[in-house]
LOVO-11680 format. One record per residue (C-alpha): residue number from 0; x negated, y negated, z negated. Coordinates in nm, 4 decimals. Each point is the difference from the previous one (the first is absolute). Layout:
N
{node NUM, {X, Y, Z}}
...
//
This chain:
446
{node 0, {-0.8082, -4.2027, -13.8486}}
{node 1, {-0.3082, -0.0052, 0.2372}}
{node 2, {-0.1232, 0.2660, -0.2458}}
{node 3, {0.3028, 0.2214, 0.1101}}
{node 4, {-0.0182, -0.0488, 0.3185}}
{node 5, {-0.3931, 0.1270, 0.0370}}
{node 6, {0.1675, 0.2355, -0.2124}}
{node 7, {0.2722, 0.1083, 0.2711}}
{node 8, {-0.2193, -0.0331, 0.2739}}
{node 9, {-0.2958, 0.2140, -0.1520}}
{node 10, {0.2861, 0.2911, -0.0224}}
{node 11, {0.0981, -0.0864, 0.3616}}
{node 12, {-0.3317, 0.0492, 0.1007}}
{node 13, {-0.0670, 0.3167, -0.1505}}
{node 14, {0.3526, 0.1391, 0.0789}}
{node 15, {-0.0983, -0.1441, 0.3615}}
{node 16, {-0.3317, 0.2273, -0.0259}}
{node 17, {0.1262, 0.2778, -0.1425}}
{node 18, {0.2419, -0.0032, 0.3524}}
{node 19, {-0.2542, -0.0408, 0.2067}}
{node 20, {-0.1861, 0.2866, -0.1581}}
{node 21, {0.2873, 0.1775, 0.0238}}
{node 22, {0.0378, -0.1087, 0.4003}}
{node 23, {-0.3522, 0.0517, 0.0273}}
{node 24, {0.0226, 0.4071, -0.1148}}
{node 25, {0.3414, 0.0228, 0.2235}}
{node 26, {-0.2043, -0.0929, 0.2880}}
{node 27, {-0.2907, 0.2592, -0.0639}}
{node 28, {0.2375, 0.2801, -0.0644}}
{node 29, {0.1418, -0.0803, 0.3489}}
{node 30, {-0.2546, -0.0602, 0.1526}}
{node 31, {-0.1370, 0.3715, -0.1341}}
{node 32, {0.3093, 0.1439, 0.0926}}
{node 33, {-0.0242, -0.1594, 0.3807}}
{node 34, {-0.3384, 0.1487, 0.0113}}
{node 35, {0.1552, 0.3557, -0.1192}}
{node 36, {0.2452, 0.0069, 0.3065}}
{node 37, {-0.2594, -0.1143, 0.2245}}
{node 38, {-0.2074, 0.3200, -0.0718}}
{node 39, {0.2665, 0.2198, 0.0106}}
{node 40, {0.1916, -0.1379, 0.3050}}
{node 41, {0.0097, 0.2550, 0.3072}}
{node 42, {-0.2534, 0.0610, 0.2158}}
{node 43, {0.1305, -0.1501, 0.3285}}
{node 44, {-0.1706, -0.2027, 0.2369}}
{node 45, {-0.1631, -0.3252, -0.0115}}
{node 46, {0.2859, -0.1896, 0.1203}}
{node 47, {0.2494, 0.2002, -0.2221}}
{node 48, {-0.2329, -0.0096, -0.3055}}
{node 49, {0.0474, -0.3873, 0.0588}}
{node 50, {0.3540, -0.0353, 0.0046}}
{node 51, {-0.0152, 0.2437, -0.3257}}
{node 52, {-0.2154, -0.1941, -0.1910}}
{node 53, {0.2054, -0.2968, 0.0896}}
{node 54, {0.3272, 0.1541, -0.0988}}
{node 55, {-0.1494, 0.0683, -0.3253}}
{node 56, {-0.1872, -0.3343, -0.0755}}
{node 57, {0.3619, -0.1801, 0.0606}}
{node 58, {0.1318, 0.1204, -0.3160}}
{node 59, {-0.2669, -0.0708, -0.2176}}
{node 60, {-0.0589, -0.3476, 0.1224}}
{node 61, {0.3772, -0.0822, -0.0538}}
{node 62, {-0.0036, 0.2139, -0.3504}}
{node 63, {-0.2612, -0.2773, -0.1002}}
{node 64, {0.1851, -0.2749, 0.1214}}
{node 65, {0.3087, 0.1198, -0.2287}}
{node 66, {-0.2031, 0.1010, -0.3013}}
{node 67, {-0.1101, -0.3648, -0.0217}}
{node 68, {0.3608, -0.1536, 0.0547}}
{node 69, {0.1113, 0.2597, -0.2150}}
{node 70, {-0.2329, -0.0278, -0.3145}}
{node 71, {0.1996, -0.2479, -0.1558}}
{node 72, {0.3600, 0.1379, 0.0461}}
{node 73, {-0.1489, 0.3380, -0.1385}}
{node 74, {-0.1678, -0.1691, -0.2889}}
{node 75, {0.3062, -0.2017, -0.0902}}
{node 76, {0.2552, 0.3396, 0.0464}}
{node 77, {-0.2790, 0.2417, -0.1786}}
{node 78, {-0.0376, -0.2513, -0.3336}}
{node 79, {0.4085, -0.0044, 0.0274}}
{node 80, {0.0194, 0.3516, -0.0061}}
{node 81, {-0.2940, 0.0638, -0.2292}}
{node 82, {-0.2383, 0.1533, 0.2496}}
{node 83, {-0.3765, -0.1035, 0.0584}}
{node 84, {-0.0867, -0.0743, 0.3171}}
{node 85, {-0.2861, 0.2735, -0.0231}}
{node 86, {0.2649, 0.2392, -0.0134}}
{node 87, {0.1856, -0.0974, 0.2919}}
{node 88, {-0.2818, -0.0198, 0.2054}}
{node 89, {-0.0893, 0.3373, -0.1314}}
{node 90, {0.3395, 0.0713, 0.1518}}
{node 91, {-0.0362, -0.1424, 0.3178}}
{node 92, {-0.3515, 0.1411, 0.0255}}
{node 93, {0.1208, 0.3774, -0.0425}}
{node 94, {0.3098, -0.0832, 0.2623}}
{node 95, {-0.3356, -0.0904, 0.2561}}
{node 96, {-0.1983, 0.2722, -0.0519}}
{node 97, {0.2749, 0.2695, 0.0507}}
{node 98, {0.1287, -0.1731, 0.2962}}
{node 99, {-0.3838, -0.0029, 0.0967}}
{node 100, {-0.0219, 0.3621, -0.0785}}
{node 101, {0.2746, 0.1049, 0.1465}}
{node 102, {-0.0797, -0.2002, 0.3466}}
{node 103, {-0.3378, 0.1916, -0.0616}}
{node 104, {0.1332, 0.3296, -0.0625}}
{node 105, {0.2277, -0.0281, 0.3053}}
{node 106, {-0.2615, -0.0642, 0.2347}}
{node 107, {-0.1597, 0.3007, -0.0808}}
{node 108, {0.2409, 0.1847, 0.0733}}
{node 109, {0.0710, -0.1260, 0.3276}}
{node 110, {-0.3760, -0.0539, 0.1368}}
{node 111, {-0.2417, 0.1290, -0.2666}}
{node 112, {-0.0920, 0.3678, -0.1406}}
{node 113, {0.3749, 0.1283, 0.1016}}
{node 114, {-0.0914, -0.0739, 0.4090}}
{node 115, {-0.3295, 0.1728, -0.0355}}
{node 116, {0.1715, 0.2688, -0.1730}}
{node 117, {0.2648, 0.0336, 0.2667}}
{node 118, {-0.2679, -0.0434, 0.2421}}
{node 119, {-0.2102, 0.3117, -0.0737}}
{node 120, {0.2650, 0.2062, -0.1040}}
{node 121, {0.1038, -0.0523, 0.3684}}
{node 122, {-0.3941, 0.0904, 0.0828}}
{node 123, {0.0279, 0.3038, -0.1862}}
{node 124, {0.3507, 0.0954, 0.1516}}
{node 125, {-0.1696, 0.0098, 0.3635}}
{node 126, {-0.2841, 0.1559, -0.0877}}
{node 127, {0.1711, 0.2937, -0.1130}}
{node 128, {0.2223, 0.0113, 0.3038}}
{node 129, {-0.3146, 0.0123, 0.2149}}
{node 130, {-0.1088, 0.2759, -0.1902}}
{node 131, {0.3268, 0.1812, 0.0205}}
{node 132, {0.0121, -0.0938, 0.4015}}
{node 133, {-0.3279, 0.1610, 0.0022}}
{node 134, {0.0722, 0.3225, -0.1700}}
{node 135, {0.2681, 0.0433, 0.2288}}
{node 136, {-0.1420, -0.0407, 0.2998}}
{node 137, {-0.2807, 0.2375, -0.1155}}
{node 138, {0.2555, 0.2791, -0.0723}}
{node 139, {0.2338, -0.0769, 0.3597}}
{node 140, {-0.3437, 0.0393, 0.1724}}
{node 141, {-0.1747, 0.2950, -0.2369}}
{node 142, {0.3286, 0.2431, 0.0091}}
{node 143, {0.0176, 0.0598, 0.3703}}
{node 144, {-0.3605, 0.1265, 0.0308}}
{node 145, {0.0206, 0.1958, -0.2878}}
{node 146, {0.2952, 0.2079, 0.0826}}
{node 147, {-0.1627, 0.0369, 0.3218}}
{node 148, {-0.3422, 0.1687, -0.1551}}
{node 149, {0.2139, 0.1546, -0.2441}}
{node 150, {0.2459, 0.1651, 0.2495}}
{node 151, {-0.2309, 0.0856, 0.3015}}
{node 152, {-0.1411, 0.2787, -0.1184}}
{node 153, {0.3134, 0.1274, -0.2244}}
{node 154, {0.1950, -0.0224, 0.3534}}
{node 155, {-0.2314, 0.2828, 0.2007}}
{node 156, {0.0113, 0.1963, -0.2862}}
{node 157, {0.3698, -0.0094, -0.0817}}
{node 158, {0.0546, 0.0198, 0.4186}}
{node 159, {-0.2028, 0.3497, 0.0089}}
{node 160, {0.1470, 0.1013, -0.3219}}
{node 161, {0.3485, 0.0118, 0.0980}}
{node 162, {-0.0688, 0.2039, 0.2995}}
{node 163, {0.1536, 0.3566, -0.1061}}
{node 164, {-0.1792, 0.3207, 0.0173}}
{node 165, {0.2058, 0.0930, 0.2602}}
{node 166, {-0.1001, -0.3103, 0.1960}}
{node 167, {-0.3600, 0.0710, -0.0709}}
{node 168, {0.0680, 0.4160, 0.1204}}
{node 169, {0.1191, -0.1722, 0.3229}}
{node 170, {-0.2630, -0.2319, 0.0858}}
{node 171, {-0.2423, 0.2308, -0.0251}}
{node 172, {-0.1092, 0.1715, 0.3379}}
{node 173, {0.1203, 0.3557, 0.0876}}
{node 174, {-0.2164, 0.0642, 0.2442}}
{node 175, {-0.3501, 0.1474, -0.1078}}
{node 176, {-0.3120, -0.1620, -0.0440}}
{node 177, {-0.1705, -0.0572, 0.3384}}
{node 178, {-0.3138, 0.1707, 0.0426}}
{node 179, {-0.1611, -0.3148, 0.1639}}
{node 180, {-0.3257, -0.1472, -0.1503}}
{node 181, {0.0790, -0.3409, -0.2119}}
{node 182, {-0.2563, -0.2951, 0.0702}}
{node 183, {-0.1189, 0.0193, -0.3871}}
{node 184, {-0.1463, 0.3564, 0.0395}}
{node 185, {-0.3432, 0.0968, 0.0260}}
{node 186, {-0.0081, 0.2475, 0.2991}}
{node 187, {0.2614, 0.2097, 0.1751}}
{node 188, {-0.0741, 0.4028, 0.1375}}
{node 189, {-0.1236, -0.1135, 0.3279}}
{node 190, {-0.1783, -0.3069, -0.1943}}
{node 191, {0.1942, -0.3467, 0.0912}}
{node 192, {0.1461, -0.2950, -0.1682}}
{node 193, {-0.3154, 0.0600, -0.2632}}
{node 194, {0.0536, -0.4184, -0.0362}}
{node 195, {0.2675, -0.2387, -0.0780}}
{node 196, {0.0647, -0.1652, 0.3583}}
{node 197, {-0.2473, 0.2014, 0.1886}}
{node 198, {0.0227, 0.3604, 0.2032}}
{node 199, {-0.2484, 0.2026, 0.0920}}
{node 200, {-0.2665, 0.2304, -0.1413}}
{node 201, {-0.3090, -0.1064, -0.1905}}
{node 202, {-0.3510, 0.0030, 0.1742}}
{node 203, {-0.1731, 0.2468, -0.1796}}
{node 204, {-0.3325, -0.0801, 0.2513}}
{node 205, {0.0443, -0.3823, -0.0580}}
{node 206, {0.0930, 0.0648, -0.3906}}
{node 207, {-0.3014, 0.2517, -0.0469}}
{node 208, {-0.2800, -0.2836, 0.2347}}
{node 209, {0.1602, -0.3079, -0.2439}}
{node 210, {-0.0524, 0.2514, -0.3138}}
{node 211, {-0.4171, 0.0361, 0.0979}}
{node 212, {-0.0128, -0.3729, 0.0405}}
{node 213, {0.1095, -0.0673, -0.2805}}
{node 214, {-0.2207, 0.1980, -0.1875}}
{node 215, {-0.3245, -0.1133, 0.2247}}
{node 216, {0.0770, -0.3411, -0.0663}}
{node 217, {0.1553, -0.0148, -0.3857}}
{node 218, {0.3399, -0.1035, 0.1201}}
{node 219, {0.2983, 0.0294, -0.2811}}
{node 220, {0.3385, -0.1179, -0.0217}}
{node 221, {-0.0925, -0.3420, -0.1450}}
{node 222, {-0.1862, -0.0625, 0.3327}}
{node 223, {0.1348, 0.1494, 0.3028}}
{node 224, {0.2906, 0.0324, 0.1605}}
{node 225, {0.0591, 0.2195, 0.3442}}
{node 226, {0.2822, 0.0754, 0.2327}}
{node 227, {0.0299, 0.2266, 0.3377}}
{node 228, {0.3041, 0.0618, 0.2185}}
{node 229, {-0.0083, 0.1621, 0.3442}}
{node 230, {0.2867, -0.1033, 0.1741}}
{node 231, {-0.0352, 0.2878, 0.2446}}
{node 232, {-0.0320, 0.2555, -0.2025}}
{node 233, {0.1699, -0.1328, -0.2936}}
{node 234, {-0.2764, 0.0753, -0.2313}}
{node 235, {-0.1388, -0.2275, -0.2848}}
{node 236, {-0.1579, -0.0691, -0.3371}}
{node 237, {0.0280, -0.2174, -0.2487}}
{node 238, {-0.2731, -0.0880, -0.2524}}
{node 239, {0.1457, -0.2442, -0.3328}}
{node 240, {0.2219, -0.1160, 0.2346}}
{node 241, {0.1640, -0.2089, -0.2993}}
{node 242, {-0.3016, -0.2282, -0.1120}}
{node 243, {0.0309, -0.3456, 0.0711}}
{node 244, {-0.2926, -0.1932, 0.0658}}
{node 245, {-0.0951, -0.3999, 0.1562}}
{node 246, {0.1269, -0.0137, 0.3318}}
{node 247, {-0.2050, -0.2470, 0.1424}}
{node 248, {0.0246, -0.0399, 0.3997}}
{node 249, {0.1925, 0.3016, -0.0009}}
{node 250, {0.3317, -0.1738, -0.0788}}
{node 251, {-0.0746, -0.2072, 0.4087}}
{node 252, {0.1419, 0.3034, 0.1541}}
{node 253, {0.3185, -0.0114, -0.1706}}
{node 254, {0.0516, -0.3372, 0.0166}}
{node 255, {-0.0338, -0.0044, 0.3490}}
{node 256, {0.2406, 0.2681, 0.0349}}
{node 257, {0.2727, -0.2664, -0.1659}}
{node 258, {-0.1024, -0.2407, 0.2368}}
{node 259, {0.0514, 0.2613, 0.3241}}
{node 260, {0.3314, 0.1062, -0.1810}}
{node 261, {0.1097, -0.3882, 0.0061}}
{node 262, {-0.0630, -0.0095, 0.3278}}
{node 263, {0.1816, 0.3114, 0.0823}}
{node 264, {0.3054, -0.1334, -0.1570}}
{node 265, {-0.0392, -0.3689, 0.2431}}
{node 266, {-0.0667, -0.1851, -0.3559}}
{node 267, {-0.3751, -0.1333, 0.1530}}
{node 268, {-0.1742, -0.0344, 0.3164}}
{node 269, {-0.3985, 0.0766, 0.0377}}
{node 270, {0.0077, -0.3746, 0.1089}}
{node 271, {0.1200, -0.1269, -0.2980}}
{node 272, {-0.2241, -0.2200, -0.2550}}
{node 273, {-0.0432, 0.0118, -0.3438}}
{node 274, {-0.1817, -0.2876, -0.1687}}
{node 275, {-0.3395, 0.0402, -0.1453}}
{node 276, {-0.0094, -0.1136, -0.4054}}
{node 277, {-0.2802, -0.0561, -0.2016}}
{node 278, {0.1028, 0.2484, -0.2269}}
{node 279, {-0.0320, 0.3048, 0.2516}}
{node 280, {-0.4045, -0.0716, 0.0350}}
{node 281, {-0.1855, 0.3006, -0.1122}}
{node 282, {-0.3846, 0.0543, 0.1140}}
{node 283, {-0.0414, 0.3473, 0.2162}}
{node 284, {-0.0547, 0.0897, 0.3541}}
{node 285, {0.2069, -0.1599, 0.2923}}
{node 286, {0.0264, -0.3233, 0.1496}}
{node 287, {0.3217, -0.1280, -0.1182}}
{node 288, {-0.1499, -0.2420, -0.2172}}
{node 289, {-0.1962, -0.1451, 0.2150}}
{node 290, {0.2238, -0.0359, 0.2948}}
{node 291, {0.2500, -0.1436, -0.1737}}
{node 292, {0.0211, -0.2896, -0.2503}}
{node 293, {0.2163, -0.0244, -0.3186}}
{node 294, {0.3308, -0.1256, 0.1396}}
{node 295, {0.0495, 0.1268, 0.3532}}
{node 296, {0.2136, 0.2634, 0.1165}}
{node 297, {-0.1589, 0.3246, 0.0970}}
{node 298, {0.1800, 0.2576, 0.2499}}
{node 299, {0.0998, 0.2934, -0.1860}}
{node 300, {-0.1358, 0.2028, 0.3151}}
{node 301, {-0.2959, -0.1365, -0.0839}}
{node 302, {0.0076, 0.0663, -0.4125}}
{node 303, {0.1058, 0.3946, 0.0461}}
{node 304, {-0.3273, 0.0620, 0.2715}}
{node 305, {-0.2755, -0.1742, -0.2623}}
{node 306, {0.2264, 0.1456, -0.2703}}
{node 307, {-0.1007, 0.4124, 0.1512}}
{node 308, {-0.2609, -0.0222, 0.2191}}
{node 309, {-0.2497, -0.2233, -0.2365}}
{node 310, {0.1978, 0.0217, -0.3228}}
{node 311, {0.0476, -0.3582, -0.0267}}
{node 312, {0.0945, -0.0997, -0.3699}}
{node 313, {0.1210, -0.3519, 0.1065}}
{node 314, {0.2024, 0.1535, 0.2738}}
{node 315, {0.1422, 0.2720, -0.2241}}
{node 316, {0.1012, -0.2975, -0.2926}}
{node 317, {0.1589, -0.2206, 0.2839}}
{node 318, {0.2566, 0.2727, 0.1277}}
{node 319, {0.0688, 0.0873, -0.3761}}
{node 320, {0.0776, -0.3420, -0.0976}}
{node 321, {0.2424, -0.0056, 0.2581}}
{node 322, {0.1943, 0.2734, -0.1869}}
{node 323, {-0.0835, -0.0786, -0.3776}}
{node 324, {-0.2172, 0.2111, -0.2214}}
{node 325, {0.3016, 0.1849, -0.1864}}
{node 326, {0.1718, 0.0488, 0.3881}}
{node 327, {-0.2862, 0.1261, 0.1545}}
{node 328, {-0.0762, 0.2732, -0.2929}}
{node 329, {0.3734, 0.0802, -0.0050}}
{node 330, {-0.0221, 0.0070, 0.4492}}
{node 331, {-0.2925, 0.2614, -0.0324}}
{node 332, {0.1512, 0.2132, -0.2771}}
{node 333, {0.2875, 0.1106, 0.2614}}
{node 334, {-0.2533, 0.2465, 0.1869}}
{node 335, {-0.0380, 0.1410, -0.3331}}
{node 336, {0.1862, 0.3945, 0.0048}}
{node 337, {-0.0285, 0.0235, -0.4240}}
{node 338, {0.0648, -0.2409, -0.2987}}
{node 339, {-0.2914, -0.2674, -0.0506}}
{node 340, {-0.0738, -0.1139, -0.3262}}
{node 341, {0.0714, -0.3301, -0.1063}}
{node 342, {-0.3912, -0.1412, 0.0377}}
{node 343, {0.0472, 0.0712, 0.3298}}
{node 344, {0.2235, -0.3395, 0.0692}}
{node 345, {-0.2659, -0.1690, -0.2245}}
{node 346, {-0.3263, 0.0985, 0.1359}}
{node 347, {-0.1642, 0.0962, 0.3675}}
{node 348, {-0.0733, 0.3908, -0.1197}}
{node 349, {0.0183, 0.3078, 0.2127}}
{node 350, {0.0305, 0.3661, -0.0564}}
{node 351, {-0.0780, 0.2709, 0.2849}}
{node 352, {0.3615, 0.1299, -0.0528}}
{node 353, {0.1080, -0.3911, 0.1272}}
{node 354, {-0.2617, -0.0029, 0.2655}}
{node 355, {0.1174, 0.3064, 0.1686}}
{node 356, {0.4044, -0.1225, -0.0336}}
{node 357, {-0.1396, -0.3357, 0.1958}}
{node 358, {-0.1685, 0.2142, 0.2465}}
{node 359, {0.2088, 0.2827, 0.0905}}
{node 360, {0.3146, -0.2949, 0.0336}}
{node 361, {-0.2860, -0.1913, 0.2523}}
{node 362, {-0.0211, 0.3066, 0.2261}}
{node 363, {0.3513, 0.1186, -0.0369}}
{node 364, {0.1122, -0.3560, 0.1273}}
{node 365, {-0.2840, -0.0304, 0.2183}}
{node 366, {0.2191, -0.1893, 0.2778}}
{node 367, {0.0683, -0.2757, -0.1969}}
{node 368, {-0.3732, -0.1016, -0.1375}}
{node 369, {-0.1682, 0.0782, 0.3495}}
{node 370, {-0.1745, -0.3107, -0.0594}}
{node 371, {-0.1073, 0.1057, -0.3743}}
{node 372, {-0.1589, 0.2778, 0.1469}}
{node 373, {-0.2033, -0.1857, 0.2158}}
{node 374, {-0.1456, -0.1815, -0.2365}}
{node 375, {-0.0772, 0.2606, -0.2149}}
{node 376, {-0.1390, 0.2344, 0.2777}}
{node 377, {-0.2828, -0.3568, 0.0051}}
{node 378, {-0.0633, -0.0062, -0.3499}}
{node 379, {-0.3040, 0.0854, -0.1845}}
{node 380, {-0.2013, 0.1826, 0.2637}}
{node 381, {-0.2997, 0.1301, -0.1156}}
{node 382, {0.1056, 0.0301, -0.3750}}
{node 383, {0.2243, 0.1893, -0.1793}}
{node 384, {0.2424, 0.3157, 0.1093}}
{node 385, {-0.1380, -0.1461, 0.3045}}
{node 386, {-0.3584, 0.0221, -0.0128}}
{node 387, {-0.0779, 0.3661, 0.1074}}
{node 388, {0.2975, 0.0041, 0.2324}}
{node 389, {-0.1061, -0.1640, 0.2943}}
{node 390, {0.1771, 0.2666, 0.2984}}
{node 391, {0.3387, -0.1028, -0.1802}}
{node 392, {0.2747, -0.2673, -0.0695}}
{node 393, {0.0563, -0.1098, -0.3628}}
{node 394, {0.2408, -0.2363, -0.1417}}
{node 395, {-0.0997, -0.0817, -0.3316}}
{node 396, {-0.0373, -0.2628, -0.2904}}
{node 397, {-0.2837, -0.0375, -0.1973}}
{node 398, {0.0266, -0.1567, -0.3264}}
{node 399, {-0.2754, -0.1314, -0.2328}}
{node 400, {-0.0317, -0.1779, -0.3204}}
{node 401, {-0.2317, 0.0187, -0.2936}}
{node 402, {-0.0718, 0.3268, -0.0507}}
{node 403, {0.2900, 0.1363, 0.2032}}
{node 404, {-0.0452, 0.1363, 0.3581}}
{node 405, {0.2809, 0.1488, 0.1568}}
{node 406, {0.1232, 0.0926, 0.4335}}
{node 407, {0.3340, 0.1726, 0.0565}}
{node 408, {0.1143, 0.0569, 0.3625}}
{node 409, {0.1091, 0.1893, 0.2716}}
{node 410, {-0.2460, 0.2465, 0.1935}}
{node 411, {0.1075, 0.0923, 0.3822}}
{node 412, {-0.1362, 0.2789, 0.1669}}
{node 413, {0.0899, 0.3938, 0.0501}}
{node 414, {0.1796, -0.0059, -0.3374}}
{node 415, {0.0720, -0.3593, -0.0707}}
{node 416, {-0.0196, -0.0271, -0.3752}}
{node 417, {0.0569, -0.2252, -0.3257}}
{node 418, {-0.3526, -0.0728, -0.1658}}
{node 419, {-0.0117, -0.2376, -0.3567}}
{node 420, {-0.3320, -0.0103, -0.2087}}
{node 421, {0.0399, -0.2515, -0.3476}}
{node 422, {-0.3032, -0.0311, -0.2139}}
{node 423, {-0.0507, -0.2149, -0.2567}}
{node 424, {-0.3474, -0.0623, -0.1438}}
{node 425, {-0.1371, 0.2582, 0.1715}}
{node 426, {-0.4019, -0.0581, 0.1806}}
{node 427, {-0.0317, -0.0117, 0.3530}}
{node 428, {0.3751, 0.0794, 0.0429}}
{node 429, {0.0236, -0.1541, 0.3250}}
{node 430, {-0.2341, 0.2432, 0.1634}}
{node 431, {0.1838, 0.2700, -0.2504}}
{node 432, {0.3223, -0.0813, 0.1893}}
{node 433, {-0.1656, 0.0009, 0.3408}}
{node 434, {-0.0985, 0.3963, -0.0753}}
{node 435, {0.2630, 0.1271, -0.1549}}
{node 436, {0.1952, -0.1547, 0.3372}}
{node 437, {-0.2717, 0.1829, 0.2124}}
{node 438, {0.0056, 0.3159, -0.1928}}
{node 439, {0.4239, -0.0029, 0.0086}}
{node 440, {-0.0500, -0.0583, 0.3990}}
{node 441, {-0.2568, 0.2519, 0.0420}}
{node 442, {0.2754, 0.2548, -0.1821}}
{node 443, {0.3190, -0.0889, 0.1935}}
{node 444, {-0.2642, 0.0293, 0.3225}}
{node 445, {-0.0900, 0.3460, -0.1121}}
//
């Protein structure tokens, strides 16, 4: 009998192992499939992740709890029935791991690749309205302007081409052409008009004296430049009237007419300052840069007198940067009678054609720059148009700079007259001017 029993309890023992084997490879394969939900639970935060994990832990714990209590009942009900106990936990192992997949599966397709998906398909959605939006706007702005250029032209054209023959008969003039001289010609029968803006007859003693200079001293075209007008006698001549050269000091007179013609018009009192910057310094003759210090206001009564009389550069850059570079060169272009070319608003350059427009509007308005004329009457004595002409009143402008040496002005006497010499690397022009202003004297004299 004892031998029974330690037979009946060696069986209990092994049939007690064999459970807790069994118990013991339950609880891995739950505790592997707790670990499986934990990696694929959704990416929330912290706090949510928690309460997940929690959730998901319950189960399992209490599946543990029941697989132990249950063990026996399922033994007892599987050896009834003829069915190992592997098999039913094979059973109850596939019923886990497709509820595991499926929880799996389903958040995935709540919060995994399907949100991302959605996401950037979302991206990609606005991105290509931009780009529409953009095209659009493009073609709204892009359609006006180019039926504009496209129709401008195709509108004049049309316009005139729809006018009838008739139309055309009747516009045309029925009187006959006049006989009168048009500016653009040459020379008339009794010799006027012979330039565009200008009447009178040319010099042929003044032409024929600038002629023999010109050969004495080598002068061509790419180095001299001559104009004469008589304003008695309405006689002139014009020598490459249409070569532009480095103004220099000759631009002061014109500049100071803008200033007189501001003053005409009440815009500026001789009393009135402008202030001295340190950009308007330039080394030369006068004493505006000495008198004055970088910073104070200097009367522009005082700026227009240096400016003439000693051909002050400081004085001249003070009253222009009162009007601004581009103003000023657009200001002095108005005494201009013919088109200027574009360099002109770019660059100080003269021609002689230019220099006798800013002269001949001086004396024609000689009322208004009374004060001009002073000064100019004071400048440059013993030099110049001046030199030789010592029993007469001269208001010029000199202008020097490099190897250009230029004086334009206005001659009074007997026969008041319109002088301009330009050279432009020419030798001793200055005393070449000085003659040829003697010799054009000593010819209106005779």
């Amino acid at each position: 009998m004892s031998k029974g029993k330690r037979m009946a309890s060696r069986a209990e023992m092994k049939e007690n192992k064999r459970k807790r084997r069994q118990a013991k490879k339950a609880g891995k394969m739950l505790r592997a499939n707790n670990k499986r939900n934990r990696r694929y639970e959704p990416r929330t935060s912290i706090h949510n992740k928690q309460r997940s994990r929690s959730k998901i832990a319950t189960p399992n714990h209490h599946q543990q709890k029941r697989s132990k209590r249950a063990a026996s009942n399922y033994q007892q009900q599987n050896q009834s029935r003829g069915v190992t106990p592997n098999h039913n936990q094979q059973n109850r192992n596939k019923r886990t791991t497709t509820s595991t997949k499926n929880r799996h599966n389903a958040g995935r397709s709540v919060y995994g690749y399907s949100y991302y998906q959605q996401r950037n398909k979302k991206r990609k959605i606005n991105k290509f309205r931009v780009f529409i939006a953009l095209i659009i706007l493009i073609a709204i702005i892009a359609t006006p302007i180019y039926l504009i250029m496209k129709n401008k032209d195709p509108k004049e054209t049309t316009v005139s081409s729809q006018e009838s023959p008739e139309a055309e008969q009747s516009s045309q003039p029925t009187q006959e052409p006049s006989s009168e001289p048009s500016p653009e010609t040459t020379a008339t029968q009794e010799g006027q008009a012979t330039m565009e803006g200008i009447v009178g007859v040319e010099d042929e003693q003044i032409k024929e004296l600038i002629q023999k200079t010109m050969a004495e001293e080598g002068l061509t075209e790419n180095n001299f430049a001559f104009f004469y007008y008589n304003i008695n006698q309405e006689t002139y001549y014009f020598y490459n009237e249409n070569k532009y050269m480095t103004g220099a000091s000759m631009v002061k007179m014109p500049v100071a007419m803008v200033y007189y013609d501001m003053l005409k018009r009440g815009e500026i009192t001789l009393e009135d300052t402008i202030k001295y910057q340190k950009d308007s310094y330039e080394p030369g003759a006068g004493a505006t840069a000495s008198m004055y210090k970088v910073g104070e206001s200097v009367p522009i009564k005082y700026l227009l007198e240096q400016s003439i009389i000693n051909s002050d550069n400081t004085a001249n850059n003070i009253l222009i940067s009162k009007l601004g570079y581009e103003e000023y060169r657009r200001a002095v272009a108005e005494y201009a009678t013919t088109d200027l070319p574009d360099e002109f608003y770019e660059k100080n350059i003269m021609s002689s054609r230019y220099a006798y427009d800013v002269c001949r509007h001086l004396y024609d308005n000689m009322q208004d720059y009374q004060g001009l004329i002073e000064y100019l009457k004071k400048s440059s004595n013993g030099s110049y148009l001046k030199k030789y002409l010592t029993n007469t009143d001269v208001a010029h402008k000199y202008g020097s700079y490099e190897n250009c040496e230029h004086d334009y002005g206005i001659v009074f006497g007997k026969n008041t007259y319109l002088i301009g010499v330009l050279t432009d690397g020419v030798k001793n022009s200055e005393e070449l001017i000085s003659k040829i202003s003697l010799d054009v004297f000593n010819t209106e004299e005779s």
